[in-house]
N, C-alpha and C positions, 0 to 999 in steps of 0.2 A: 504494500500500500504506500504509497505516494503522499508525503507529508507537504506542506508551503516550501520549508526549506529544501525540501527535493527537489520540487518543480521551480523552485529559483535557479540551482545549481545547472536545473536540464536550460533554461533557459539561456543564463549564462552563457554556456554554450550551443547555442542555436540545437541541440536533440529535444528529439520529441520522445512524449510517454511511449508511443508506440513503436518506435524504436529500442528503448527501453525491455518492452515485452518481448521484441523479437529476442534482441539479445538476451534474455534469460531464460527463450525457448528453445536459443541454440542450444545454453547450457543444458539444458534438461535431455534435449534429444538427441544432441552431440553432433556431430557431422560425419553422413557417410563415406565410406573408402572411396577410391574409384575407381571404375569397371578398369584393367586392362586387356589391350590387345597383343602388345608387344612392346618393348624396348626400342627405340627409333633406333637406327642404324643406317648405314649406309648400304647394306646389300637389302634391305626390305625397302628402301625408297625412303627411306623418313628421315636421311637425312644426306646433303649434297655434297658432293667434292668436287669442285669444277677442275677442267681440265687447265689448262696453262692459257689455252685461246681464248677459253669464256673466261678468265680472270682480266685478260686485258680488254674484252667486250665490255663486260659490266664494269671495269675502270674509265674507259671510254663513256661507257652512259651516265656514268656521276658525273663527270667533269663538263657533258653538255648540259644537265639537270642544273649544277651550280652554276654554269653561266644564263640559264635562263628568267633568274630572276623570282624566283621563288624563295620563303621563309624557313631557314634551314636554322634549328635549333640543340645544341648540346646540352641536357639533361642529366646532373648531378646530384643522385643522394647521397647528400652530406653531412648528414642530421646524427647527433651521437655524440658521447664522449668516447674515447679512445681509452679507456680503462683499463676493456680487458685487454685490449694490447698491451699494456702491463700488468698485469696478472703475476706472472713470474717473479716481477719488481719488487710488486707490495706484498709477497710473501718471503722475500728476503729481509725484506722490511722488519718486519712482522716475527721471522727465525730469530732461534734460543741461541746461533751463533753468527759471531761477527764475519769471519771471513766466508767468502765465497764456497759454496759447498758444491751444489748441484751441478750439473754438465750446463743446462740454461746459465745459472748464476756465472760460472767461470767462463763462458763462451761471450758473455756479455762485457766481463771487465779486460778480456785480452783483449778485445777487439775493439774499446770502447775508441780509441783514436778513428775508427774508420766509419764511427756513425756519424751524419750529417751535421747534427744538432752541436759533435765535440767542440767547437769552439764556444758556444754558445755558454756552452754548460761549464768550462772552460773558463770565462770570464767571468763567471761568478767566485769558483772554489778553482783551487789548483788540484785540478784533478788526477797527475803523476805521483803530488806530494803525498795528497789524500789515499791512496790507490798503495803505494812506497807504506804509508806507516800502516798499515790496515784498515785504515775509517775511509771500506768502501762500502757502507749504509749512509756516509755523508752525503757521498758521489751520490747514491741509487735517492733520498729522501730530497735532495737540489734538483735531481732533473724531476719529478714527480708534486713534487709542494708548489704550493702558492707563491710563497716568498723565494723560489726558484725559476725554474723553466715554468712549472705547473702544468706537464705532460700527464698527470692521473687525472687531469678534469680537463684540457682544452681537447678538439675533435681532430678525430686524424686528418682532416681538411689542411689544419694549420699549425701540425708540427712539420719539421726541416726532414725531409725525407733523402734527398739528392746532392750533393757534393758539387759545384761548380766552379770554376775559375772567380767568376763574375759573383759568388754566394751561393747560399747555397737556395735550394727552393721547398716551396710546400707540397702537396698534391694538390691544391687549388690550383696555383702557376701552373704545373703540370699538365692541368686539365687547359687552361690558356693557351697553352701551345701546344695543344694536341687541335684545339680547334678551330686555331690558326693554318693549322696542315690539314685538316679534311673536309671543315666544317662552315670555309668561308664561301660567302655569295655575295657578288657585287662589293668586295674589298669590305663584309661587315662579316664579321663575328657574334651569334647571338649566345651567348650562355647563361643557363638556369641554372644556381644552386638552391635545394630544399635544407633547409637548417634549422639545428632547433632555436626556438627562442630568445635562448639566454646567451647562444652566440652569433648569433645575428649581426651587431654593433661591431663583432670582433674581426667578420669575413668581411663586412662593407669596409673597416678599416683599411683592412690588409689589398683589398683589390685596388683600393684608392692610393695606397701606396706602389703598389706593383704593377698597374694597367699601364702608365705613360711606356713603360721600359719595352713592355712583351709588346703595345702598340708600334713604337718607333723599330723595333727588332724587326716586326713582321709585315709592319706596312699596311696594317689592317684596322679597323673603327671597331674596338668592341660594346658591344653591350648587355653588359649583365646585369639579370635579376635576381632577384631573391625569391624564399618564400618560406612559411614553418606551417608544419601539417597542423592544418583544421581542429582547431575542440570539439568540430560538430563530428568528427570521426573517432573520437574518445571512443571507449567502451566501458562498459560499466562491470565491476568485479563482483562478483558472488564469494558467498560461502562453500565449505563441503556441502552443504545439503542444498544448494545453488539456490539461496536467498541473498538477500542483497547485504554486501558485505560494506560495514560503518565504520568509519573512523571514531578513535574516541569522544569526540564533538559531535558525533551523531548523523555527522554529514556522510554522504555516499562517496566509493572510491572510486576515480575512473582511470586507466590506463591509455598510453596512447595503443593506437588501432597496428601497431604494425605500418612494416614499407607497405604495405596493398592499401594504405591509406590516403600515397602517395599518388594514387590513381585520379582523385579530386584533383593537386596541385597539377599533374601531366595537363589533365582534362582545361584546366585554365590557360594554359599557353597555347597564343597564338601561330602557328609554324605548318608548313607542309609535312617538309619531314621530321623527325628527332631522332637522336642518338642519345641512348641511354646507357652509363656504365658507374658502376659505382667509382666512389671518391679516392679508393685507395690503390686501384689497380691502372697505377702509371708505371713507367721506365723511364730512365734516362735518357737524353739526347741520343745515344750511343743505338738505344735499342728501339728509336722510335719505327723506324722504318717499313717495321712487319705491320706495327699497330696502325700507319697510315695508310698501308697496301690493304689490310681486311677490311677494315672500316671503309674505304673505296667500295673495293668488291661488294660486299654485302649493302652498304647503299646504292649500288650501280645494279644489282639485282633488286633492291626491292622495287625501284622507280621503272627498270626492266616489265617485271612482273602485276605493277600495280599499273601502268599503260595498259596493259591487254589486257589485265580485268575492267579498266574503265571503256576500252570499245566495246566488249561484248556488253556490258552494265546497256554502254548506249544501241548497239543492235537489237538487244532485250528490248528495250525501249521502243522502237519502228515495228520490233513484231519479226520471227525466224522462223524456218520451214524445220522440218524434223533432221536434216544435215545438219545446221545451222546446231541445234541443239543439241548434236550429239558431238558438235567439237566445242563448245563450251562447254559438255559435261564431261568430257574428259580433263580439258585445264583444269578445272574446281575438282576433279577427283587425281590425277599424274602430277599437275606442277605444282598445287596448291597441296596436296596430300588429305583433302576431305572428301571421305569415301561415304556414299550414303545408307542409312539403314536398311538392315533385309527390308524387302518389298516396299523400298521409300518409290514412290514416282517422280522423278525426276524431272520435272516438267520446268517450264519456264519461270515461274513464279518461286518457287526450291531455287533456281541459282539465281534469280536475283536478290534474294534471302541471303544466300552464302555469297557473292560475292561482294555485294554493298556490306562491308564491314570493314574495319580498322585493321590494314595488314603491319605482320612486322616479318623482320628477317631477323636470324638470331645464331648468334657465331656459336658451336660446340666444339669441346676440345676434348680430346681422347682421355680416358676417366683412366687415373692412374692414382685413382686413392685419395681421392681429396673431400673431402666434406661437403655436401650440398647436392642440389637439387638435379634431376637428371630428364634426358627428353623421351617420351613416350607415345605412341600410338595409342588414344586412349578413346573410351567412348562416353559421348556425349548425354544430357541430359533428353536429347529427342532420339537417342539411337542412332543418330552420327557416327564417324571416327575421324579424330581428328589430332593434330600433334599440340603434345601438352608439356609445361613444365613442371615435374611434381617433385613435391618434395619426401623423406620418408615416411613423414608422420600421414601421409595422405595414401598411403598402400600398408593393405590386410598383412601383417606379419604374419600371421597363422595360415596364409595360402602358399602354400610351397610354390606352385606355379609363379606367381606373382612376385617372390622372392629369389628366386634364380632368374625371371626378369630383372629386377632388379639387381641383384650382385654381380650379371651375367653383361651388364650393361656396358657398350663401347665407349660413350662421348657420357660429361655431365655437364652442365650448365654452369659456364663465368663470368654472366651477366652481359650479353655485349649484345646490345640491341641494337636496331633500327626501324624506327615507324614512321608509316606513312597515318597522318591520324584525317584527313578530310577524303568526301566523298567527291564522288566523279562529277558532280555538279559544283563542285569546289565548297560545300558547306562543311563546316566542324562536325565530326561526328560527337555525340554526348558519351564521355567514354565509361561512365559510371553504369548503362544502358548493356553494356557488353562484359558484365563482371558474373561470375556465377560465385552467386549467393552461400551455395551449399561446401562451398572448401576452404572454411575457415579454419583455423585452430584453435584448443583449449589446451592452457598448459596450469600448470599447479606453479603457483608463487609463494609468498608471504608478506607481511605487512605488522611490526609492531608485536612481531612472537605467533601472528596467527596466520593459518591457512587461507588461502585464497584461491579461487580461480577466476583466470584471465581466460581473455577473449581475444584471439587479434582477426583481423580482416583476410579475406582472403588475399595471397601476395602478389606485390606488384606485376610479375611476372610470370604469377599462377593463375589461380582460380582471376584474378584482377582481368586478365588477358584472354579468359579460356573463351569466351566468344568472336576472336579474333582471327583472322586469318594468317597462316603459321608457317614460317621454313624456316626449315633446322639447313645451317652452312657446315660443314669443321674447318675449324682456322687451328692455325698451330698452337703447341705451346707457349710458344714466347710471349704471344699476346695476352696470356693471365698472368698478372703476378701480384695478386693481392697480399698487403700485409696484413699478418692475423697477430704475431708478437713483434715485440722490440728487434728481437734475434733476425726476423724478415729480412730488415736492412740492410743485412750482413752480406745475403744471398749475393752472387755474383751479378744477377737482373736486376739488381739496387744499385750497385758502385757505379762510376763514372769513370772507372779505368778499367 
């Protein structure tokens, strides 16, 4: 039951009661697995390896797309502290001994001269001296505190990741001149960063510091925005026995919604195409050149492939004879990989359904053990199949079948999109309209000593997406190289030598 002070808090932030109710019906009924068909691969069609000629074709078809004068946008979630990337840190921290024990711990202080940040950190404490007499919890508590670096609370956006002649840089910069090399049209640069609230003031800072330099380097007009995910995407926490969970003032807990939250802020930006990649998967100078060859290609394919769905959209339109319609039901089922339900009819009305919708193109890298979400032939909520991002928590454990799909799986998902988000008549699609409901998650938290359960949204590039039209590309390994610890930077795809 719903108090004043509840219905202030929903107001507050723009949720409704009845939003409210759903959310607490998810919890109650949970959210279904989902059907698979198969693991996408490259030998079942679900997922593409172009040959050498078609890399240089769909290279060729971006670079006529970017001269044609269209709103071409790079797309960064950047929202986060950077904590657990030190996770290791503050449990050094936190150890009964002083000197460096664990294989993390000593891998961190041999090598500390080749993180980014050493100088930095550096100018505060003498970190040889410190490091020499054994007070290296000095060293680990300066780079991580407030009255230091204050690397345990600031976002990996805007810690010093890369080593340069000229300074060193952040992943924001990084993201600057990535999209100086793929992403410009008509000499402008557009970039979106999402962040959270509380550092907002800190990335407008730093861009305002750093735009004149990457500007005059590249020759290019940027313009970047901001934005921090919606309270109206909050969710509301439960109890075990999924009642509404109180703070001890009696007010209600809300959590934010999860990245699938981020589907609002995408849904706001103005742009033809976007490029989506998260904040922390850059390289250096050294190694950019893979990451502006895929990013080509797979923009150069999807504006490829989103052309020929928008003539047939428009032949659909004039009216086609039964030829006609069985070579656009082959594209929507061979290039698009959405195959129809037994005994679907396939008629004209069916693919102007499947093709009028928000295409992306989306890089997969050869799954070699990495944590995260993977690509699937999956089946839809109308009896479709169609290619999906899922994650674990979204496939039946207890189905053997499903799990040696799964384990069995060639490529996994490292986030590198490309979307085409407007319709053939050049309108914005509503991308909130194309999110399926049913593939959220519930995870168990805490708050204050007590149990909770959360809610998040379905994710940016899951369930957020699953009504979208879908190609899986594989791009190389060199193109992922997300930081997940401190120790990251160390990797050889971090250094600048």
């Amino acid at each position: 039951m719903m108090n004043d002070k509840d219905k202030a808090q929903l107001a507050q932030r723009g949720i409704s009661e009845a939003q409210i109710e759903a959310q607490i019906e998810s919890f109650r009924k949970g959210f279904p697995f989902l059907r698979l068909q198969a693991a996408a691969s490259i030998e079942n069609g679900g997922i593409l390896a172009p040959t050498e000629d078609e890399k240089q074709t769909f290279s060729k078809a971006w670079d006529l797309y970017k001269a044609s004068g269209r709103k071409i946008v790079k797309f960064v979630p950047a929202s986060g502290a950077a904590s657990r990337m030190f996770k290791n840190m503050f449990a050094f921290l936190d150890a009964p001994y002083q000197k460096p024990q664990t294989d993390f711990e000593k891998t961190f202080f041999e090598n500390i001269r080749e993180f980014a940040f050493f100088d930095s950190l550096n100018e505060r404490v003498d970190v040889d001296a410190l490091i020499k007499a054994g007070d290296c919890k000095k060293v680990d508590a300066t780079m991580l505190n407030a009255d230091g670096l204050n690397y345990g609370k600031l976002p990996k956006g805007m810690l010093l990741f890369h080593s340069y002649e000229d300074g060193a840089r952040t992943p924001m910069e990084e993201h600057l001149v990535e999209g100086a090399l793929y992403a410009q049209s008509g000499g402008e640069v557009n970039i979106h960063f999402t962040v959270s609230a509380e550092h907002l003031d800190l990335f407008k800072a730093k861009v305002a510091e750093k735009v004149k330099f990457f500007t005059q380097r590249f020759g290019v007009k940027y313009n970047i925005s901001f934005s921090v995910q919606k309270p109206s995407t909050d969710t509301v926490a439960v109890t075990i026995d999924n009642e509404l969970f109180r703070d001890d003032d009696g007010s209600l807990v809300f959590r934010p919604g999860g990245h699938g939250a981020l589907i609002e802020n995408l849904n706001d930006i103005d742009a033809d195409i976007v490029f989506i990649k998260n904040i922390d998967n850059v390289v250096p100078d050294r190694l950019k050149d893979a990451t502006v060859e895929y990013k080509q290609l797979l923009a150069g394919m999807l504006v490829t492939l989103q052309r020929q769905a928008f003539q047939y959209l428009e032949t659909l339109d004039r009216g086609v004879d039964a030829e006609g319609l069985k070579e656009i039901a082959d594209f929507v089922e061979n290039q698009l990989c959405l195959r129809p339900a037994d005994g679907q009819v396939v008629d004209a009305d069916y693919l102007k359904k499947k093709l009028n919708r928000p295409m992306r193109v989306c890089g997969m890298v050869k799954n070699i053990g990495e944590p995260g979400g993977g690509p699937f032939l999956t089946y839809n909520n109308d009896g479709t199949v169609s290619l999906q991002i899922l994650e674990s928590s979204q496939i039946d454990k207890s189905n053997e079948e499903y799990m040696r799909m799964f384990n069995g799986g060639t490529h996994f998902n490292p986030v590198d999109l490309v979307c085409a988000i407007k319709d053939y008549k050049g309108h914005a699609f509503h991308l909130p309209d194309f999110v399926d409901a049913t593939t959220g998650f519930i995870s168990s938290k805490s708050k204050n000593g007590k149990e909770l359960r959360a809610l998040e949204l379905p994710g940016l590039w899951n369930g957020a997406m699953s009504d979208w039209n879908t190609i899986f590309v594989e791009v190389p390994l060199i193109t992922f190289n997300p930081v997940k610890t401190v120790n990251d930077l160390l990797r050889h795809e971090h250094q600048t030598k």
